[in-house]
C-alpha positions, 0 to 999 in steps of 0.5 A: 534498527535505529539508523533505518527509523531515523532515515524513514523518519527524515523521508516521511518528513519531506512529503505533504501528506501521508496515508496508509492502509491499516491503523498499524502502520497510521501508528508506526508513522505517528510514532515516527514522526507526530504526523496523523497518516490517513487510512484509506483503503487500497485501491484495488480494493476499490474496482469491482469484480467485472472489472478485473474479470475484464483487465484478466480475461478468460486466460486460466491459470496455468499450474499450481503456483501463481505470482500476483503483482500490483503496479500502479503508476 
């Protein structure tokens, strides 16, 4: 567990600035490393709900088990 923090670590280290979605995980990186992450919202929590209903259509879902994924690029 050691050598996965350090590498993380060593990672977080090389960018200008970190944020992430939730203050546990703004701790686990201050712990890390001393940087101050900021916590922002996740963007897809960001668009409204005629939004998606547009990107999705009318297309039902099929069955009872579903997958969601989110890709950003």
């Amino acid at each position: 567990m050691k050598e996965e923090s350090e590498r993380i670590r060593h990672e977080l280290l090389e960018y200008d600035a970190v944020s992430v979605r939730e203050q546990g995980s703004a701790d686990i990186v201050r712990d890390l490393t001393g940087i101050e992450a900021e916590i922002l919202p996740d963007p897809v929590a960001l668009l409204d709900k005629e939004y998606w209903e547009e990107l999705v259509g009318a297309a039902p879902i099929r069955g009872k088990e579903y997958i969601v994924s989110f890709i950003f690029n």
